[in-house]
MMTF fields as JSON, N, C-alpha, C and O atoms, coordinates in Angstrom:
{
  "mmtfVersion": "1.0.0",
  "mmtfProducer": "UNKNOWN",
  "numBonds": 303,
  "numAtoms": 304,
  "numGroups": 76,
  "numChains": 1,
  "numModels": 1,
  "chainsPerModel": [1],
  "groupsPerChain": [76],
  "chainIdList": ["A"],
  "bondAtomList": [4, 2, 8, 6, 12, 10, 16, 14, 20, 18, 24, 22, 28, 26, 32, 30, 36, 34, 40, 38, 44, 42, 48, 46, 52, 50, 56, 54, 60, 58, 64, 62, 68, 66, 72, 70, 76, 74, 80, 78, 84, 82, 88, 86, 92, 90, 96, 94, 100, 98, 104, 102, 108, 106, 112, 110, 116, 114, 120, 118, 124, 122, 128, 126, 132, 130, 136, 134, 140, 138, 144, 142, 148, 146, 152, 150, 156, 154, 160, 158, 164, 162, 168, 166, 172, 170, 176, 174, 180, 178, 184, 182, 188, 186, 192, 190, 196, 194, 200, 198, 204, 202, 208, 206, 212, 210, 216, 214, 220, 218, 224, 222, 228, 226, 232, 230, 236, 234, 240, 238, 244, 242, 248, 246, 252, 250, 256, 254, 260, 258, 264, 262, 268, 266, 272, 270, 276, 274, 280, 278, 284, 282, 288, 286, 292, 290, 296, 294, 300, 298],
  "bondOrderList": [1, 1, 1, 1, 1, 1, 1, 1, 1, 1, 1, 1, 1, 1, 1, 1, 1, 1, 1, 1, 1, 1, 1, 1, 1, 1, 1, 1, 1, 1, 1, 1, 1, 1, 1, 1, 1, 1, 1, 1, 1, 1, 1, 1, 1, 1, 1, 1, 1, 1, 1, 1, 1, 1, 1, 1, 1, 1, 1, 1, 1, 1, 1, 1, 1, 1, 1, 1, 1, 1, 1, 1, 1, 1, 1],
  "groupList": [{"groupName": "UNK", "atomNameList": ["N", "CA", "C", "O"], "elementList": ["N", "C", "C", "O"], "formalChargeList": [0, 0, 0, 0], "bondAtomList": [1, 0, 2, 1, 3, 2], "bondOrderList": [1, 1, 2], "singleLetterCode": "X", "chemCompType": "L-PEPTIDE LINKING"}],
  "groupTypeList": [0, 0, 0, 0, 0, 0, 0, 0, 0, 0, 0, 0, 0, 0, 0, 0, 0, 0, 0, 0, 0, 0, 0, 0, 0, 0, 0, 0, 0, 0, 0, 0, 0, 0, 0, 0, 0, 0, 0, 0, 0, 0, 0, 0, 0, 0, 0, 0, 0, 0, 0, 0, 0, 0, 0, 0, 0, 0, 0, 0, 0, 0, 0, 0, 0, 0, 0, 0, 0, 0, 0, 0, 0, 0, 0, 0],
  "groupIdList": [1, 2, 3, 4, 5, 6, 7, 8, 9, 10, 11, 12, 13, 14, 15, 16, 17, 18, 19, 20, 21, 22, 23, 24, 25, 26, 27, 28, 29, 30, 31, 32, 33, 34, 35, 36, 37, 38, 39, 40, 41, 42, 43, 44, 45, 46, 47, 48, 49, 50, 51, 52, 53, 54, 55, 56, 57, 58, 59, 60, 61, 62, 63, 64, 65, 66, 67, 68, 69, 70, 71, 72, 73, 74, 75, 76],
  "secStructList": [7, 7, 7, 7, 7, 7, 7, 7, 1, 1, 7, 7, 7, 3, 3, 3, 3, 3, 3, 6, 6, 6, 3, 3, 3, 3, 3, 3, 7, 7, 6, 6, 2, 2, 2, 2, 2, 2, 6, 6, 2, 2, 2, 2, 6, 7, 7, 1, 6, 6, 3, 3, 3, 3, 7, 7, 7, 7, 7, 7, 7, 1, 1, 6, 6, 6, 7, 7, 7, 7, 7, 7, 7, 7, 7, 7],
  "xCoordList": [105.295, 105.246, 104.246, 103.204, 104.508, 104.007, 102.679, 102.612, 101.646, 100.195, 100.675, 101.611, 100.402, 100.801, 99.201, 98.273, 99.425, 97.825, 98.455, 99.087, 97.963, 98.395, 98.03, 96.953, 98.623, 98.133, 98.388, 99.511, 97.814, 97.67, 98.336, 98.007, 99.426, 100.032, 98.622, 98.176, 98.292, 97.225, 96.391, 95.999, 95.342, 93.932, 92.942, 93.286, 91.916, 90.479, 89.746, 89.235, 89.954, 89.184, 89.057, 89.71, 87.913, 87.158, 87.217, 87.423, 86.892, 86.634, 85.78, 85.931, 84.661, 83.181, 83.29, 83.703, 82.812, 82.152, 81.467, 81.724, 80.515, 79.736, 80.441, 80.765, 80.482, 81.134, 80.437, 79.286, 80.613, 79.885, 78.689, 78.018, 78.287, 77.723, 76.424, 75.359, 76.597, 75.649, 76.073, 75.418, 77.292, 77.408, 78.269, 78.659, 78.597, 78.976, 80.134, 80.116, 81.589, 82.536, 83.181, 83.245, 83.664, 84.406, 85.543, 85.58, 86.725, 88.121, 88.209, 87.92, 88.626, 88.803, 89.707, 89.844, 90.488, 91.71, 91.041, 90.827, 90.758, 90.03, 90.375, 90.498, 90.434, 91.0, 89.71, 89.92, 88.188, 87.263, 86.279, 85.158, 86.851, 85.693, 84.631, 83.709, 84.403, 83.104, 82.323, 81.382, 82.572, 82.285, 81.255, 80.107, 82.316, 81.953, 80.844, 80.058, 80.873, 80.131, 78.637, 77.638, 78.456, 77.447, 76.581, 75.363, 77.817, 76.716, 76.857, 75.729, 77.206, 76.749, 75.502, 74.797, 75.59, 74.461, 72.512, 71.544, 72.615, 71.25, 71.058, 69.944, 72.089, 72.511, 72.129, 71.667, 72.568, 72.225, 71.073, 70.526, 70.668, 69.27, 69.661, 68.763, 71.102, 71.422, 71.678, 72.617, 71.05, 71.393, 72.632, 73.161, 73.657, 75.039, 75.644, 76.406, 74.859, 75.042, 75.748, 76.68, 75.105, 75.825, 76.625, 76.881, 77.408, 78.548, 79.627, 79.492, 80.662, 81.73, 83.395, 84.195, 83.468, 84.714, 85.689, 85.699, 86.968, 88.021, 89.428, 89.771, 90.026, 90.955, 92.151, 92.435, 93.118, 93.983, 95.416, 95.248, 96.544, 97.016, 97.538, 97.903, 97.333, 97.036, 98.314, 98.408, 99.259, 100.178, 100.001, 99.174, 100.481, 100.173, 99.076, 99.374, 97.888, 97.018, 96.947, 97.199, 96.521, 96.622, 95.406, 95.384, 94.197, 92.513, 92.111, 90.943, 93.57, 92.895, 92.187, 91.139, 92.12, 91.122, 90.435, 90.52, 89.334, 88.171, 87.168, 86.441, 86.969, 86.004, 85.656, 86.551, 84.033, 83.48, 83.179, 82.58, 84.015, 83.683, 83.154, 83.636, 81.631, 80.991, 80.911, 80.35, 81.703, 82.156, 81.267, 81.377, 80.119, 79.805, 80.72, 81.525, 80.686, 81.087, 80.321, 80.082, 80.029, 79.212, 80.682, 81.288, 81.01, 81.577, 81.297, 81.723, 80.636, 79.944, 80.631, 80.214],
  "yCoordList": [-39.987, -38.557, -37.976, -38.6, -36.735, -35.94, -35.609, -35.513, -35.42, -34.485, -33.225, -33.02, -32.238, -30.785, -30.347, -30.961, -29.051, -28.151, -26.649, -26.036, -26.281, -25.132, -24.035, -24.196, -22.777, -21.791, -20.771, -20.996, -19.404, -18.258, -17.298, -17.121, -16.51, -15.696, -14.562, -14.278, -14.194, -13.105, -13.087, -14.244, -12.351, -12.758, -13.462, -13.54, -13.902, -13.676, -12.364, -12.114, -11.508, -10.37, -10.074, -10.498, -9.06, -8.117, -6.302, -5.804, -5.939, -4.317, -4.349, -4.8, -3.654, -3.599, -2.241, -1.724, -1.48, -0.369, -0.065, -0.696, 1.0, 1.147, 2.397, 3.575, 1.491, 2.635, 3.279, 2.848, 3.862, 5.155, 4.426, 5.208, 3.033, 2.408, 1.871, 1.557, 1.817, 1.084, 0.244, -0.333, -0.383, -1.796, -1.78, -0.757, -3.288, -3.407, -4.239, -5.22, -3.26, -3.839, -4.201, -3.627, -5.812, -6.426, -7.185, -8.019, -6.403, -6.839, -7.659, -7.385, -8.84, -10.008, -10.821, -10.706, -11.873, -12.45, -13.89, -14.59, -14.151, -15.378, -16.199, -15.668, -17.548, -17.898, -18.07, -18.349, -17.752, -18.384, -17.357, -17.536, -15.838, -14.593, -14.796, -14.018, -15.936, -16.109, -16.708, -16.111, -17.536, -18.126, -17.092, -17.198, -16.162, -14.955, -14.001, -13.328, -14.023, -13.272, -14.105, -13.402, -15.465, -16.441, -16.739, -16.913, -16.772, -16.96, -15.526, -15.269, -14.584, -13.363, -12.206, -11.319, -12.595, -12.017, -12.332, -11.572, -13.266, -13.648, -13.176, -12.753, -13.201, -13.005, -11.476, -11.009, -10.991, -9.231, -9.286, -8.347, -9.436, -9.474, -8.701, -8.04, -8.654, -8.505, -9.078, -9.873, -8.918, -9.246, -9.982, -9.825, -10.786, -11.252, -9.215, -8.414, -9.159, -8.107, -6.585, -5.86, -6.472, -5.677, -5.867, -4.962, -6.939, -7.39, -7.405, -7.815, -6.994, -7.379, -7.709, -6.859, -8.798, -9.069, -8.878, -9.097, -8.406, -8.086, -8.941, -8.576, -9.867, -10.725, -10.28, -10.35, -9.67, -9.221, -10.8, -11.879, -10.254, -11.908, -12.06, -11.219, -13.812, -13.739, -14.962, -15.279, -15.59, -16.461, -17.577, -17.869, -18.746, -20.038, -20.826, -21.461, -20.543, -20.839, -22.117, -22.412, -23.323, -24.815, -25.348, -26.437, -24.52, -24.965, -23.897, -23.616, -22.986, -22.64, -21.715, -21.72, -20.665, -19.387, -19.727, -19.18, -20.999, -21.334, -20.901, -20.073, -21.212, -20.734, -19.602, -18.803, -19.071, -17.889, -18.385, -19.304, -17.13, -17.519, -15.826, -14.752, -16.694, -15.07, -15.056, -15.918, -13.56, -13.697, -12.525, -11.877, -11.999, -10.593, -9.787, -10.321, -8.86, -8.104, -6.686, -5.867, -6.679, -5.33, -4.245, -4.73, -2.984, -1.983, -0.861, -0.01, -0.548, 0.46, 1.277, 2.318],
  "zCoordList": [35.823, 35.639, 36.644, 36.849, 37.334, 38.045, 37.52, 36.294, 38.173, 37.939, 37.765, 38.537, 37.025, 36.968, 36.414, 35.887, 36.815, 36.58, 36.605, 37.465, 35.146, 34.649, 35.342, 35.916, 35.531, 36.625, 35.787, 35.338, 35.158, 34.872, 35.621, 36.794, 34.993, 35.554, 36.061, 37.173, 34.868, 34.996, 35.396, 35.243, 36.107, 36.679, 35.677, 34.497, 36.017, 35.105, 35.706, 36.798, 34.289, 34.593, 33.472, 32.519, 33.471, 32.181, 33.085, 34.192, 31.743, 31.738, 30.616, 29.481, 31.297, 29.824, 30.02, 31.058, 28.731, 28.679, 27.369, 26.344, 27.433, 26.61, 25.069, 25.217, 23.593, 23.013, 21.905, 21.839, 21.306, 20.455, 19.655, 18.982, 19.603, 18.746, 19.678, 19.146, 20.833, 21.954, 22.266, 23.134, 21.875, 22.325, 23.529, 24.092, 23.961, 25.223, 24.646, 23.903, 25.451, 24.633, 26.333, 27.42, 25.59, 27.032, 26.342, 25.438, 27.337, 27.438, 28.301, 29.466, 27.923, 29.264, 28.476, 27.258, 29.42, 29.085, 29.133, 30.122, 27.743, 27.593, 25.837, 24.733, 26.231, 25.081, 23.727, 22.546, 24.509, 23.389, 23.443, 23.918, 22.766, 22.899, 22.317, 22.564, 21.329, 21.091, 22.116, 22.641, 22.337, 23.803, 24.999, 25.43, 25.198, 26.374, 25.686, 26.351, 24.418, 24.108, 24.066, 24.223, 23.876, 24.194, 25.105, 25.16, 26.089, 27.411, 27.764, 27.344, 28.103, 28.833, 27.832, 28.313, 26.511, 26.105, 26.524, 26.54, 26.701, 27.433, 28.831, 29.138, 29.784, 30.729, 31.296, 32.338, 30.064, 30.109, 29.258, 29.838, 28.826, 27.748, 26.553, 26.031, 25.904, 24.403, 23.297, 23.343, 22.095, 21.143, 20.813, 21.913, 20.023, 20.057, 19.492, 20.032, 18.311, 17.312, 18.527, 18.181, 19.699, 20.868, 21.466, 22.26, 21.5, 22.288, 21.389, 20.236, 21.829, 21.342, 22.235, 22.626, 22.316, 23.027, 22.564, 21.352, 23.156, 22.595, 23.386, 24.511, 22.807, 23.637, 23.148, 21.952, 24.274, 24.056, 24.427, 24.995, 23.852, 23.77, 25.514, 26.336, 25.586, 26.563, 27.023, 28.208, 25.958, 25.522, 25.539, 24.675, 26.297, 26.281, 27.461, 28.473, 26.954, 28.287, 28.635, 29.803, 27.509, 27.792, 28.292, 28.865, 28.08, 29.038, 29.724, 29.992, 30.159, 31.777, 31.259, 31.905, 30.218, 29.914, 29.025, 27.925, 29.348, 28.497, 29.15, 28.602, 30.07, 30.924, 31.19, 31.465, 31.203, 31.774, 33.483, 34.042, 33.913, 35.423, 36.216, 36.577, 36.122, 37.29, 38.146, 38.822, 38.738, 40.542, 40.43, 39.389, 41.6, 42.145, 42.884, 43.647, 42.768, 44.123, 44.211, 43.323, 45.541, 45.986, 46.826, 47.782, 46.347, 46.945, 47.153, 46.373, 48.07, 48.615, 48.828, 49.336]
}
């Protein structure tokens, strides 16, 4: 049998914003929102209690959207 390695139609991406409560709400296509909400709260210096991830369905991932992966980008 062949090696195969699962590939994501969809990007890895988030959209955060801030909503009526203070918290920092992030949409990202990830299979373990507790997870994201784990490591990026220290990260930003918040509480868990301010974060809240929201995983919208994302179908049959198989591994590949376990991972938090931080890319920068500067756009001036």
């Amino acid at each position: 049998m062949h090696q195969v390695q699962q590939a994501a139609i969809e990007p890895h991406a988030c959209i955060t914003y801030w909503d009526e409560d203070d918290r920092l709400v992030v949409r990202t296509s990830t299979q373990v929102p507790f997870h994201v909400r784990r490591i990026i709260a220290p990260l930003l210096g918040l509480p868990l209690r301010r974060i809240q991830v929201i995983k919208p369905r994302i179908g049959g991932g198989f591994g590949g959207k376990q991972e938090v992966l931080l890319r920068t980008s500067a756009h001036i």
